[in-house]
N, C-alpha and C positions, 0 to 999 in steps of 0.2 A: 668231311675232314680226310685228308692225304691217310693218316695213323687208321680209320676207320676201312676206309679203302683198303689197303694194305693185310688189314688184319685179315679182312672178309676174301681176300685169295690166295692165304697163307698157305693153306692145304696146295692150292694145286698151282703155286707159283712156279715149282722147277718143271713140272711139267708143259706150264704155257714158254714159259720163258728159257731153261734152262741151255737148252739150243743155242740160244740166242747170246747168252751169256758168255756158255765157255769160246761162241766164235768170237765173240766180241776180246775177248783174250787172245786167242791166240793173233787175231788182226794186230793188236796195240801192244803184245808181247815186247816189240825189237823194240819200242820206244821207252820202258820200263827198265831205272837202272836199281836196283835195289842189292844190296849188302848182308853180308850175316851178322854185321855187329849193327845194322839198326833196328830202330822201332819205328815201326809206321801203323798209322793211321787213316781204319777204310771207312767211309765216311757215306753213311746207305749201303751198309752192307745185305740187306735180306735176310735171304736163307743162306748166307755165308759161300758162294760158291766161289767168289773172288777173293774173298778172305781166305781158303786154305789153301789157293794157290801161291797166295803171298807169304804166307806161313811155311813151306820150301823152304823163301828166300832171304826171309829175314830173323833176325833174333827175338822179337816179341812183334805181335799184333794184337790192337787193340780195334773190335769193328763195334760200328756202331747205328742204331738204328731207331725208327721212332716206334715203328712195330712192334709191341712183348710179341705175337705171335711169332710174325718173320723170325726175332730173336730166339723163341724156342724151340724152332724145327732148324736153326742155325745149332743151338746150343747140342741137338739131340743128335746130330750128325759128325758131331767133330771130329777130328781128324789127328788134329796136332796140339800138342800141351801148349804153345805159343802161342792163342788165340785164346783171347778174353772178349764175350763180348757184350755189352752195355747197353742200354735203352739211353738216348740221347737224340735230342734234337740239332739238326748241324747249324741252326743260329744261334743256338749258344752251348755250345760245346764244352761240357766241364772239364775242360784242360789249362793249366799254366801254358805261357806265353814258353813257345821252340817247346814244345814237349817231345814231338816226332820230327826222325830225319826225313821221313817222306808222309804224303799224305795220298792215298787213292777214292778218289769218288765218282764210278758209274752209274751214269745218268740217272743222278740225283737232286743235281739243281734246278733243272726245269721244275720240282714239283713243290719246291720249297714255296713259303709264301712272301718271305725277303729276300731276295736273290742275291740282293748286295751285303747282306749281312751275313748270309751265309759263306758267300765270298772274302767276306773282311775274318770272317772264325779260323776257315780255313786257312789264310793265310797269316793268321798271328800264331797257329799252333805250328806252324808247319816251318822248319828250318833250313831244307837244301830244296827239296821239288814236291811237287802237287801233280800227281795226272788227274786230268779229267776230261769224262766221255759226257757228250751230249745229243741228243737226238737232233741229226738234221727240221726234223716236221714240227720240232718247237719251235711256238712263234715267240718267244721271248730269247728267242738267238742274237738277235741285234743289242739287244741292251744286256745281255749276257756278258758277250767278249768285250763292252765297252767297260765292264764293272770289275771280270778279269783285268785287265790294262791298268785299270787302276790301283789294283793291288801285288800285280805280278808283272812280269818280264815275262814275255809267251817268248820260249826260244824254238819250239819244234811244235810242228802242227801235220796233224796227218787223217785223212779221211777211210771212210771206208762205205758202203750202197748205205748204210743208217745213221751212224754218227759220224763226227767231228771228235778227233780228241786232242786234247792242249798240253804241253809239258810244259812248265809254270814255271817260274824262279822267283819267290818271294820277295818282294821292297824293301830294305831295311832303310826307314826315314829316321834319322840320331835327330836327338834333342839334347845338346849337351846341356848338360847340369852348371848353373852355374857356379863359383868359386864360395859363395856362401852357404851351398850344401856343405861343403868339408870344414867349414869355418865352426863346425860344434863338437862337441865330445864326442871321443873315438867311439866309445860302446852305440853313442846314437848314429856313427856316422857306416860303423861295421854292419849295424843292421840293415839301414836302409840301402845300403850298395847293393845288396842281393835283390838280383831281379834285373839292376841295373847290366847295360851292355859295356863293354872296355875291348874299344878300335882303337888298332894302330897298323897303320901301312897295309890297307887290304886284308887285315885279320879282324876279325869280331866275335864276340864270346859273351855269355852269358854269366856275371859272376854268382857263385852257387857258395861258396863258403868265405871268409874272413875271419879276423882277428882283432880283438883292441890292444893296444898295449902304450903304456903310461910314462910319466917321468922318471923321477926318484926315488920314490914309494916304492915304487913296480920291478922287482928280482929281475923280472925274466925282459926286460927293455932294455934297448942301447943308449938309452939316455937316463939308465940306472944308475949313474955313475957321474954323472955330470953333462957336459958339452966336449965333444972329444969331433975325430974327423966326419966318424959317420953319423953320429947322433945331434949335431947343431944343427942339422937343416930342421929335425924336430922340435926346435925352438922358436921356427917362424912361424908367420899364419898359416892356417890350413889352405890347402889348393898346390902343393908342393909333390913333386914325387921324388922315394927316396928308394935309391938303389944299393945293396951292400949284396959281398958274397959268404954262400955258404956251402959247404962242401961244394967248390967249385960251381955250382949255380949262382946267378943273379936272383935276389928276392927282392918284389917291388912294396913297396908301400905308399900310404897316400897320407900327407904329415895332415893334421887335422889340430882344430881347436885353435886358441888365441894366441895372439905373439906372447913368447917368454912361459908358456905354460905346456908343455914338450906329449906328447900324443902322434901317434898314429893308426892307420888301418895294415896292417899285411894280407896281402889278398891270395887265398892258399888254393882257390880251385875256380877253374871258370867250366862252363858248358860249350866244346865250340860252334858257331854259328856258320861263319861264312870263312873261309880260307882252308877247311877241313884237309884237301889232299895237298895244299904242302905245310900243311900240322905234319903232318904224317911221313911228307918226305926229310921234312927237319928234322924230328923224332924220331926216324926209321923205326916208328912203330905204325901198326895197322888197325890196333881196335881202337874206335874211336873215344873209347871210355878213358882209355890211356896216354890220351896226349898233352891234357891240361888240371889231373886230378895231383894237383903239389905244386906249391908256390917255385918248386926248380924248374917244374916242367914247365909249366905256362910259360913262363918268361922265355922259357928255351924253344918251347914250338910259336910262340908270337913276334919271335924276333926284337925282346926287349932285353936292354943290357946297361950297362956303366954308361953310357951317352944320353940314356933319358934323367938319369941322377938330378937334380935339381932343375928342372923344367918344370913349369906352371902347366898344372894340368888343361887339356885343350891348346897345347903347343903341338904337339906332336901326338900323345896318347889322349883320346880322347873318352870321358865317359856320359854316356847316353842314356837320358830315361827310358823305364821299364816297370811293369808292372811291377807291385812289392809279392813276392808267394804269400799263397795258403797259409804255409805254417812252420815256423824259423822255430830251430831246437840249437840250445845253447851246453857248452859245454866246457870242460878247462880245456887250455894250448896245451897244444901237440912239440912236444922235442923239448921240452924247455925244463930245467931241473929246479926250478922253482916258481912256482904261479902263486895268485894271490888267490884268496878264498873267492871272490869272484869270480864264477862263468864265462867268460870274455870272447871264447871261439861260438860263431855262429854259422849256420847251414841253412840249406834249405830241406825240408823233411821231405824223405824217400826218393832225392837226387841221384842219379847213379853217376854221377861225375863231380860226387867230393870225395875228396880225399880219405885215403884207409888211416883212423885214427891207431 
């Protein structure tokens, strides 16, 4: 067993290998773009010696490894408060779907015993890039980078006298949902949208919190009052999108439930995926926690506004199955000067890109 192995040259790994390590760094340094406001994930971390180099550069690192031993002479070493590190196997890696903006794994996969599964982990957890080093002398190199390919976009490749390493670009394959997802009650429809992805024009996002909100009954709804400009479109079938402004923001929602019985979803926080640097040039903001946590913001770094207002979802905005989270924490709407005894705002638990209630 790989874990057995491992364990059995725990004591004197930096010393066979450590050499070998930091050169192997500093060779594959210039192709490594990492951030202070991400989290990444090192994937066969060891005795952590690539892990506190990335702990520098990032905001949080999470490594991880199948070794308890590797892991404790990682643990005993530590360096920097931004390194957590975990006993895990990289076939199945207890992470939610985009958990990390980057992922690192040094010649790890040649030893796994799925190579494709450990390749498909990595790339469900991983949101902008993946490096990874592999030993030339593997012979499982051929059907390595074919299994790569299948899950990534290899955009830069660069050698070095041992390895091969790959800078990765994750696939996002949508599966729109179809029109009869939205066609049920808002509370069921706000839940199951988290997790789900919401593309439009080369933007993609992860949605992480919601809302329900009701007809006439319901205080805090614009169809509290009847059918007026902006609350009739909540009177059609679900699959609808409804646009109104608030404090000079556009807030989008998704009209849900049966003709003539008025519901929707407001969608208050997404996680973003793919289109990240121009989030950030639309937002002329930089940490990426802050580009999509509030139903003003997203709409405003996604480039949605008064033009998508009554468009059948999958016209232009499209929403893409996704795993459902762990563990959704409900709670009352946010802004609103009257809510019903019901819970109705939903999250994803210990999200860092919902919104500050």
């Amino acid at each position: 067993m790989i874990k057995n192995y491992y364990d059995s040259i725990a004591k004197g790994y930096d010393e066979l290998y450590g050499e070998e390590q930091h050169s192997k760094w500093n060779n594959f340094r210039k192709l490594i773009n990492i951030n202070k406001d991400e989290y990444v994930l090192d994937v066969g971390c060891g005795t952590g010696i690539i892990s506190e180099k990335i702990s520098i550069m990032a905001k949080k690192v999470i490594a991880v490894d199948i070794s308890p031993k590797m892991l404790k002479i990682a643990q005993s070493k530590r360096l920097h408060k931004n390194i957590e590190y975990l006993k895990a196997n990289a076939e199945k890696l207890p992470f939610e779907d985009k958990s990390f903006e980057k992922v690192v794994s040094f010649t790890t996969l040649q030893d796994v015993i799925d190579i494709e599964k450990a390749i498909s982990e990595i790339a469900r957890v991983c949101k902008i890039e993946a490096y990874v080093t592999v030993l030339k002398r593997n012979y499982k190199l051929n059907n390595l980078v074919d299994k790569l390919d299948k899950y990534f976009e290899i955009e830069k490749f660069l050698e070095d006298e041992k390895d091969f390493m790959f800078v990765l670009k994750p696939k996002f394959i949508c599966k729109p949902l179809p029109l009869g997802f939205f066609q049920k009650k808002a509370e069921e429809v706000a839940k199951k949208l988290l997790g789900k992805y919401l593309c439009n024009n080369g933007f993609i996002g992860k949605i992480v919190e919601t809302e329900a909100y009701y007809g006439q009954k319901d205080p805090a709804s614009r169809a509290f009052k009847g059918k007026n400009k902006i609350s009739e479109l909540m009177f059609d079938s679900g699959g609808k999108i409804l646009i109104y402004m608030v404090h000079s923001r556009w807030l989008m929602n998704f009209v849900t439930g049966k003709l003539n019985d008025p519901q929707a979803v407001l969608i208050r926080a997404i996680e973003p995926i793919v289109g990240i640097e121009k989030m950030k040039e639309l937002s002329k903001k930089e940490d990426i926690t802050q580009l999509c946590n509030g139903p003003g913001k997203l709409t405003y770094a996604m480039g949605i506004n008064k033009n998508h207002h009554g468009q059948i979802i999958g016209e232009s905005i499209h929403i893409c199955d996704g795993a459902a989270p762990k563990k959704i924490i409900s709670s009352h709407r946010i802004g609103v000067s009257k809510d019903l005894k019901k819970k109705l705002r939903f999250y994803i638990a210990n999200n860092r890109f919902v919104s500050k209630a």
